[in-house]
C-alpha positions as CSV (number, residue, x, y, z in Angstrom):
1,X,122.3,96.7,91.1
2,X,120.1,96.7,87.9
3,X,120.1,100.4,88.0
4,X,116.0,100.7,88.3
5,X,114.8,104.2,90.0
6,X,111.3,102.9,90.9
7,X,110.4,100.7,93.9
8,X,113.5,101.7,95.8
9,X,114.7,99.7,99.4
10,X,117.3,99.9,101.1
11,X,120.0,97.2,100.7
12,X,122.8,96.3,103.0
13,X,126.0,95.2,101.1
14,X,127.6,93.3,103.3
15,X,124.1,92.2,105.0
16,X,123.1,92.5,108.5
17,X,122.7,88.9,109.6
18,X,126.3,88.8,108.1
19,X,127.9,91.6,110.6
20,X,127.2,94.5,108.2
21,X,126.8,97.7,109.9
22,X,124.1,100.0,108.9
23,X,126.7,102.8,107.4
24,X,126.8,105.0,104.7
25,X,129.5,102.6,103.2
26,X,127.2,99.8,103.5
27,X,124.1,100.4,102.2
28,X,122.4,101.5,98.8
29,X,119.4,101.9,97.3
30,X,118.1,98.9,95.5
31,X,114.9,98.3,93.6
32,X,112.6,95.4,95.6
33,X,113.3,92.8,93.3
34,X,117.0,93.1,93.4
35,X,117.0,93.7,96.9
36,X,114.5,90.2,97.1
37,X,117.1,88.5,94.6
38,X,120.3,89.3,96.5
39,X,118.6,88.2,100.0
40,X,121.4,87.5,102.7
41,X,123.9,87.1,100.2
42,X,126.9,89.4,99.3
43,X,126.5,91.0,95.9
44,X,129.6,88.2,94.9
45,X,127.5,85.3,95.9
46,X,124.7,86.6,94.2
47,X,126.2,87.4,91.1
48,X,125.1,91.0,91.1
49,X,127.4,93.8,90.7
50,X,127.2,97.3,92.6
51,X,127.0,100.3,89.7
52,X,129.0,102.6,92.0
53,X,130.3,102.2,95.4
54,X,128.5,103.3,98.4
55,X,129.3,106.4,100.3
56,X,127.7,108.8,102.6
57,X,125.3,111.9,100.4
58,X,125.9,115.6,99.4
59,X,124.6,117.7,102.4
60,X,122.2,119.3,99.4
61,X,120.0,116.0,99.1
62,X,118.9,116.4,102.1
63,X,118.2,120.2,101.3
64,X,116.3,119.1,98.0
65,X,114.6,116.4,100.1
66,X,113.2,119.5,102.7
67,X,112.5,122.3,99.4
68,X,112.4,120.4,96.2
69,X,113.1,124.3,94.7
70,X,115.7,126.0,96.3
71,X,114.6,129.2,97.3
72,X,117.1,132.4,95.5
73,X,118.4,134.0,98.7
74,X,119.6,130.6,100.2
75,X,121.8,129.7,97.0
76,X,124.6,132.5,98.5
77,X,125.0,130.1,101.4
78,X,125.3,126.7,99.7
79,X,128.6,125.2,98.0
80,X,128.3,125.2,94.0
């Protein structure tokens, strides 16, 4: 919401006690105190804004998650 890297949660959109599901379309990182501010709420009724729309990851985060430095010989087998 405020666009903060550090102190990172995960935030429902549309939140859980509210019917949200736990989907890729439905949740993005938030910092803690956004998250905190926002509570229950949707981002409309907390008068917070989304800075993109949520939507499921690149297969490669999860690649740079495993090997933060991609070894050479796997680059042949990864999309550019």
């Amino acid at each position: 919401y405020c666009g903060s890297r550090s102190n990172l949660t995960v935030d429902h959109v549309v939140p859980r006690s509210k019917g949200g599901p736990s989907s890729w379309d439905n949740i993005v990182a938030s910092c803690a105190p956004c998250n905190r501010r926002k509570g229950s709420a949707s981002p409309r009724q907390a008068g917070m804004m989304l800075n993109r729309q949520p939507s499921a990851p690149s297969p490669h985060v999860f690649i740079h998650v495993a090997s933060p430095t991609i070894p050479a010989v796997w680059r042949a087998y990864l999309a550019a």
